[in-house]
C-alpha positions in Angstrom: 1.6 7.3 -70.3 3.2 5.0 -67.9 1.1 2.4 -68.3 2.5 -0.3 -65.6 2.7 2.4 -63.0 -1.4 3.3 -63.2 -1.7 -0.5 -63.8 -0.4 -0.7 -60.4 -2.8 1.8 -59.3 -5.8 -0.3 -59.8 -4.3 -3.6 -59.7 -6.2 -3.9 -55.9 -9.6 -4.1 -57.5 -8.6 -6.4 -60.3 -7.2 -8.6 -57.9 -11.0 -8.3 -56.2 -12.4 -8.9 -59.3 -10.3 -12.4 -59.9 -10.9 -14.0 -56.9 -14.5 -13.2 -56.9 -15.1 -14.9 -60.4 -12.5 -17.4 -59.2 -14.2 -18.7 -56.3 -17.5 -19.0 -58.5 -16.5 -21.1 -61.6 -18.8 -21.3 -64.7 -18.9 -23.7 -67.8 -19.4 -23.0 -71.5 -21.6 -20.2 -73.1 -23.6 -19.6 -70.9 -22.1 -17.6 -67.6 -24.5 -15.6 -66.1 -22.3 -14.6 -62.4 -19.3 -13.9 -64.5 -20.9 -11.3 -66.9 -23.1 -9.8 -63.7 -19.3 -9.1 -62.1 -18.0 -8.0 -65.4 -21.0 -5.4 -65.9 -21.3 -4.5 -62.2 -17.0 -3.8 -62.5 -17.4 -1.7 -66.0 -20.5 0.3 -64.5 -19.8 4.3 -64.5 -18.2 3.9 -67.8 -19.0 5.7 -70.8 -18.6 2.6 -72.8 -21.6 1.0 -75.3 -21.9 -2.6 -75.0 -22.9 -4.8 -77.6 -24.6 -8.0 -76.0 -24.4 -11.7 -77.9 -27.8 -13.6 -78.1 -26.7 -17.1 -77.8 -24.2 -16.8 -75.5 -23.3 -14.9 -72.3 -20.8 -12.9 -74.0 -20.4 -8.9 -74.0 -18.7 -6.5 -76.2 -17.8 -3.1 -74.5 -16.3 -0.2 -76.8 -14.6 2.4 -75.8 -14.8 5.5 -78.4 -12.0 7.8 -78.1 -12.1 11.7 -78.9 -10.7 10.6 -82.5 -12.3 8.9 -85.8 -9.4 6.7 -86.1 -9.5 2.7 -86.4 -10.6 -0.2 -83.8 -8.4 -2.3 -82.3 -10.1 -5.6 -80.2 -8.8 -6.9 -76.9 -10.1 -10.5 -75.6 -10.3 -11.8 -72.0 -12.5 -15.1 -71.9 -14.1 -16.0 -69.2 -15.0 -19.9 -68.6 -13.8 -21.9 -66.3 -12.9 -26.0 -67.0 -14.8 -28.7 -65.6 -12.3 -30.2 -63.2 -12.3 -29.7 -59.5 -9.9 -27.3 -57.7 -7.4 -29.2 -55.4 -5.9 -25.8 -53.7 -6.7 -24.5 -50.0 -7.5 -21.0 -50.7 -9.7 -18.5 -49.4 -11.4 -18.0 -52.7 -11.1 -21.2 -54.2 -13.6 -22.7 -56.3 -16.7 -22.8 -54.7 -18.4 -24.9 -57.0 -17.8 -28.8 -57.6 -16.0 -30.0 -60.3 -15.7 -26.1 -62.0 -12.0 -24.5 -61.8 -10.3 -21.5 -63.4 -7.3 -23.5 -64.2 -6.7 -21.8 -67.1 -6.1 -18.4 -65.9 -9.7 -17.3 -67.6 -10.3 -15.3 -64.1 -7.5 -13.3 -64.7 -7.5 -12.5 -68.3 -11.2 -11.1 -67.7 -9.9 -9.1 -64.8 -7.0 -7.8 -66.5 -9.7 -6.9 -69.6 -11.5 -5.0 -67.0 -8.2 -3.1 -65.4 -7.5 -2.1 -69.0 -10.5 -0.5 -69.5 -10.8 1.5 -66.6 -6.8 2.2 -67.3 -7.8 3.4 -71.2 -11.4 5.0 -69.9 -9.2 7.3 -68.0 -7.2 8.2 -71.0 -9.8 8.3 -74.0 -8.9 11.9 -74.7 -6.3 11.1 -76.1 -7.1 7.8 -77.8 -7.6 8.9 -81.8 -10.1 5.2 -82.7 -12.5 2.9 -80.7 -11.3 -0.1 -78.5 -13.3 -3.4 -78.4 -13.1 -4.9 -74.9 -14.5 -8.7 -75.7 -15.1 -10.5 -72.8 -15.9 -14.0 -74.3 -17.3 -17.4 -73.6 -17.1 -20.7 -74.2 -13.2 -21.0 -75.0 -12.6 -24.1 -73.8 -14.0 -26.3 -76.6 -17.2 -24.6 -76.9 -16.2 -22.3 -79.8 -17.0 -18.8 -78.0 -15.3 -17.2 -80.7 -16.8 -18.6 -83.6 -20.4 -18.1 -82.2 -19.7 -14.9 -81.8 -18.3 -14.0 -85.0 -21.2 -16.4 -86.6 -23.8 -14.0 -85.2 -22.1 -10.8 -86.3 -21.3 -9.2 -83.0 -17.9 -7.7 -85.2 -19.7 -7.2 -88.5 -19.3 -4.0 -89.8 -19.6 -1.3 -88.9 -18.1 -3.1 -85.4 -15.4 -4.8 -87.4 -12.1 -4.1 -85.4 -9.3 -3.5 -87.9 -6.7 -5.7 -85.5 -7.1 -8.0 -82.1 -5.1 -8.6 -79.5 -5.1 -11.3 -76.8 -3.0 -11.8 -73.5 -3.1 -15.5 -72.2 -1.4 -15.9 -68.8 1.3 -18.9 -68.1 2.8 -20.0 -64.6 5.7 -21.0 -66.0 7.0 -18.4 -67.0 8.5 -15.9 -65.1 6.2 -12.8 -63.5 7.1 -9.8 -65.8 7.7 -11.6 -68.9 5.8 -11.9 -72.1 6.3 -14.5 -75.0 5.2 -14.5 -78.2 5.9 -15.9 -82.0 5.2 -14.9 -85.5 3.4 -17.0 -87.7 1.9 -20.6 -85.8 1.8 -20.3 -82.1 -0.6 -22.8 -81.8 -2.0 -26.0 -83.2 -5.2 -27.0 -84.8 -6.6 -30.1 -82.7 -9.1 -32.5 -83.6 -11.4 -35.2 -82.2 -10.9 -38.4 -84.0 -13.5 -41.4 -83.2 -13.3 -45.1 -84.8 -15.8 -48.2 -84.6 -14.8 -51.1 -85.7 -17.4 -53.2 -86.4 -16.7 -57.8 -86.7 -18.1 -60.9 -85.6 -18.6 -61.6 -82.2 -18.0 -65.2 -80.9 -16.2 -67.8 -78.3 -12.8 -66.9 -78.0 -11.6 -70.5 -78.1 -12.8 -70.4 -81.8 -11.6 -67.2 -83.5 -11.7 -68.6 -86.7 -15.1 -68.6 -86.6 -15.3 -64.8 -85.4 -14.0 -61.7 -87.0 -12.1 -59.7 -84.3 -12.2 -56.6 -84.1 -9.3 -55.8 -81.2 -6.5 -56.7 -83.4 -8.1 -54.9 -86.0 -8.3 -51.6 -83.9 -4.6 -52.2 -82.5 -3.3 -52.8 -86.2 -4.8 -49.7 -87.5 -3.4 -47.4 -84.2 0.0 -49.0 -84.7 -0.4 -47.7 -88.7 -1.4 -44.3 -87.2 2.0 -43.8 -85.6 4.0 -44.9 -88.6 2.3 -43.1 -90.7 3.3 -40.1 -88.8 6.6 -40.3 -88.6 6.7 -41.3 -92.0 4.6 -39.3 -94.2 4.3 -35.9 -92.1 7.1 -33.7 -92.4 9.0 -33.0 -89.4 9.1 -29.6 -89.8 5.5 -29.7 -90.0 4.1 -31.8 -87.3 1.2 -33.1 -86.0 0.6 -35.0 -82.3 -1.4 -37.8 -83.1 -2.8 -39.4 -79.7 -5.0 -42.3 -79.1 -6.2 -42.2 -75.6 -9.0 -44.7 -75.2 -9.5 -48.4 -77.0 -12.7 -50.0 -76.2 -14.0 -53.4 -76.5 -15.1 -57.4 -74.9 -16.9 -57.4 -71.6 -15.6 -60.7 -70.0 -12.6 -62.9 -70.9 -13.5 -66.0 -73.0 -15.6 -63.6 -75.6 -14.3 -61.9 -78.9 -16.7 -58.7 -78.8 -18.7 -57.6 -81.8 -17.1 -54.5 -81.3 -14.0 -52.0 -80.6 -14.6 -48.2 -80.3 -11.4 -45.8 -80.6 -10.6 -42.2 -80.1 -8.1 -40.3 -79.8 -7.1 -36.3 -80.5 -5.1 -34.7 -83.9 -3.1 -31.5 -83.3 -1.3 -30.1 -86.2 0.8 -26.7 -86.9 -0.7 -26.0 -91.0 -3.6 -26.7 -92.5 -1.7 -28.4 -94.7 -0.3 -31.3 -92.3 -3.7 -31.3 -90.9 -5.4 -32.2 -94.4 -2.6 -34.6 -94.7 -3.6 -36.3 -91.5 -7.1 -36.3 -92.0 -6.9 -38.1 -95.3 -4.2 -40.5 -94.4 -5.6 -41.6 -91.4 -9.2 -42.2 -93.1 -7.7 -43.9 -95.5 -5.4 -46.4 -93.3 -8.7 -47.0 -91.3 -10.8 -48.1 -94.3 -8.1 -50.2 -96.0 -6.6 -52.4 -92.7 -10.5 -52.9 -91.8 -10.9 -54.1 -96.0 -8.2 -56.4 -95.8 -9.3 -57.9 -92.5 -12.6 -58.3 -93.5 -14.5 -55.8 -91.2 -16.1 -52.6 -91.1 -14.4 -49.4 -90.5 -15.8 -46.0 -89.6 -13.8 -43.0 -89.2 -15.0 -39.8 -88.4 -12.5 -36.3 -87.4 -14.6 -33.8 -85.1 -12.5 -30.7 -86.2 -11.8 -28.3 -83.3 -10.0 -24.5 -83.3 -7.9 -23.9 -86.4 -4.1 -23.6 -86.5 -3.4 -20.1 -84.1 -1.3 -17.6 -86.8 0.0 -14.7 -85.7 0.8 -11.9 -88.2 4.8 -11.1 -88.2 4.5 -7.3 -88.0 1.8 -7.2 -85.5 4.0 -9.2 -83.1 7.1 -7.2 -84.0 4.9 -3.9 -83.3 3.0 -5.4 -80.3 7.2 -6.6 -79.0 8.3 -3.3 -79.3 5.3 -1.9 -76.9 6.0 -5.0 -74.4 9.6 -4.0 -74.1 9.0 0.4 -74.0 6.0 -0.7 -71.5 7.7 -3.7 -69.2 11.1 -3.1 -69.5 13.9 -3.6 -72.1 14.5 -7.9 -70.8 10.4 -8.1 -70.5 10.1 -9.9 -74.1 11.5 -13.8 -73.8 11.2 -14.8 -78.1 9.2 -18.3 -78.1 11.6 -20.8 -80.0 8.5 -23.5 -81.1 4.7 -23.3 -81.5 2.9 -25.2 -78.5 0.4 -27.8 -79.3 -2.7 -26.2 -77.5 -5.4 -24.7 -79.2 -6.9 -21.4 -79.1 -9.9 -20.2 -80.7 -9.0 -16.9 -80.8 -7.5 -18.4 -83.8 -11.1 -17.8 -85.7 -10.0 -13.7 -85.3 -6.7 -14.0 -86.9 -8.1 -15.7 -89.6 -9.8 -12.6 -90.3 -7.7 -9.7 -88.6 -3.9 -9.1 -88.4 -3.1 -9.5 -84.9 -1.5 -11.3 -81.5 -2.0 -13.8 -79.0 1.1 -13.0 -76.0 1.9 -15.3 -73.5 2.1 -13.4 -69.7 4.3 -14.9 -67.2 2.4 -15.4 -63.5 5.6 -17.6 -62.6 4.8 -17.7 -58.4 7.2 -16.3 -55.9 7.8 -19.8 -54.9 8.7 -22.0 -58.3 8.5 -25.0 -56.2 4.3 -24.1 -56.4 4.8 -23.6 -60.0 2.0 -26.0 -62.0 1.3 -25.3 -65.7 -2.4 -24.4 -67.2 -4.8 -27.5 -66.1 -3.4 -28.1 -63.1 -6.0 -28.7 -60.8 -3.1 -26.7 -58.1 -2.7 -24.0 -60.7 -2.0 -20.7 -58.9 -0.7 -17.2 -59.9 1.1 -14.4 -58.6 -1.5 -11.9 -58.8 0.9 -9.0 -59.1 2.0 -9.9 -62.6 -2.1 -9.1 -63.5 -0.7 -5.4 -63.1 1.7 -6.2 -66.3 -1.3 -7.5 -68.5 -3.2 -4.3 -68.1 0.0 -2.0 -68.8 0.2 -4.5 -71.4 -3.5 -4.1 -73.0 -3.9 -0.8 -72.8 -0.6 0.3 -74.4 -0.5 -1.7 -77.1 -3.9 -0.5 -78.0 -3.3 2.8 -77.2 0.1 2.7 -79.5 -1.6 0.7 -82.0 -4.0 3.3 -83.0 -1.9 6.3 -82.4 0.9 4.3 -85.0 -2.2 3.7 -87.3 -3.7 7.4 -87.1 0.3 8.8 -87.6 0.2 10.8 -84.2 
């Protein structure tokens, strides 16, 4: 099967497909437009859907003429809430809602891969999962899904796959990594709680400012002290709060900040040493600490031999230079993580690079564009690995 080619075939539609869910944004779990284009795209195939209950998520399977096993493919489908900064025909038409993330495309390239493997299900020996998910972008999609038993058995996949586009990277190339690809990250919140008073007369008060500045400053050297640097975490604190005019010392100081870490283990490590540094400056200046970690997506792992096998494919279906190796984890989160915690499998990285790299703006961008044309490589992409997946695991 030459994937890319039929890819190629039907990339017109997908392109359709993007732009429509592109110019109409939508937040969280709930996306009503962007399933109605999904389902309106996948009708006339013999596919059985699977619908979640809490969210706005679908689950179409493709049975092929064999018994064999299930593979799953991901696409989510939320946008971010940020508002679009590009003149384009179909840019977002709703206010302060962007694909900036490339969510259009991965849920358009879902849909290309389906009709692509729809088209070949004779010879497909298994089932394929298409999961076009909400909610990815801090609203836990994945988990709510797998919480409510949409891939229980006997609709557990036996591996998943996921594609997640990149402009920075050049159109036609894939990267991926074995083991951590991707970081845990956390919400961390502080309130420091003193005395409030006239700021002539601090002696009389029980500041909490310097408190709160003491304890970030003990954040950072903890950090490059007692985290291993071959096992890193990105500790940030992005907002201190406190006073409301200049000749008062404030009751109190509210900080937060975000944790991303590459192990559990370093993340554990964080989470108690930072706890502990918090309680014990606030103890020895006599005021009241609380900490409190918001734990996000876990640590992204993929398995070694899936992304070996799922290489191999990438290079027999893009070309032989189509595979770029990724050198470091990146210190985004995913929560497809929650399905490689329970499912050998992949996340790859597509390159979208545009044909002018001046126009080049990474994921969050609120000028992030694509060139559409690499979509054509994340169908070939999809569809073959599944496709060579299952006939590897049936021994055709």
């Amino acid at each position: 099967m030459d994937a890319l080619e039929t890819a190629r075939e039907i990339l017109p539609g997908v392109i359709e497909l993007r732009r429509k869910i592109h110019a109409n944004p939508e937040l969280g779990n709930q996306l009503p437009e962007t399933r109605r284009a999904v389902l309106d795209a996948l009708a006339g195939l013999d596919l059985e859907f699977r619908y979640s209950q809490e969210t706005t998520s679908i689950v179409a399977t493709l049975h092929g003429a064999g018994n064999g096993p299930r593979i799953m493919l991901r696409g989510d489908m939320d946008a971010l809430p940020m508002p679009e900064n590009n003149q384009l025909p179909y840019a977002s038409q709703n206010k302060d809602m962007m694909h900036a993330c490339g969510h259009d495309a991965h849920t358009a390239m879902l849909v290309g891969a389906a009709k692509l493997l729809h088209s070949r299900r004779s010879e497909i020996n298994g089932s394929i999962d298409f999961f076009f998910q909400t909610g990815e972008e801090g609203y836990f999609g994945a988990k709510l899904a797998l919480d409510e038993g949409l891939f229980e058995a006997p609709n557990s996949p036996d591996a998943v796959f996921a594609i997640h586009i990149t402009p920075l990277l050049e159109t036609g190339k894939v990267t991926s990594r074995a083991g951590t690809i991707l970081a845990a990250a956390d919400v961390w919140k502080m309130i420091i709680k003193g005395k409030g008073g006239h700021a002539s007369m601090p002696h009389d008060c029980l500041d909490p400012i310097p408190v709160a500045c003491e304890i970030v400053q003990a954040f950072q050297s903890f950090v490059t002290s007692r985290i291993n640097v071959f096992d890193p975490v990105v500790l940030t604190t992005s907002k201190i709060e406190a006073g409301t005019t200049t000749n008062v010392i404030p009751e109190v100081a509210n900080v937060l900040g975000t944790l991303r870490s590459t192990s559990e283990k370093s993340r554990r490590r964080a989470h108690e040493g930072m706890a502990r540094l918090a309680k014990q400056i606030a103890i020895a200046h006599e005021v009241e600490a609380e900490f409190n970690i918001e734990q996000g997506y876990p640590v992204t792992v993929n398995e070694a031999q899936f992304v070996e096998f799922a290489r191999q494919s990438s290079i027999e279906i893009l070309g032989e230079n189509a595979f770029v190796p990724m050198r470091t984890p990146m210190m985004g989160a995913e929560d497809f993580s929650y399905f490689l915690q329970r499912w050998p499998g992949a996340i790859f990285f597509l390159g979208v690079k545009p044909e002018d790299p001046a126009l080049a703006e990474p994921c969050h961008s609120s000028r992030m564009i694509l060139n559409e044309d690499g979509m054509a490589h994340g169908i070939a992409l999809h569809a073959g690995v599944a496709m060579r997946w299952l006939a590897q695991q049936s021994g055709s």
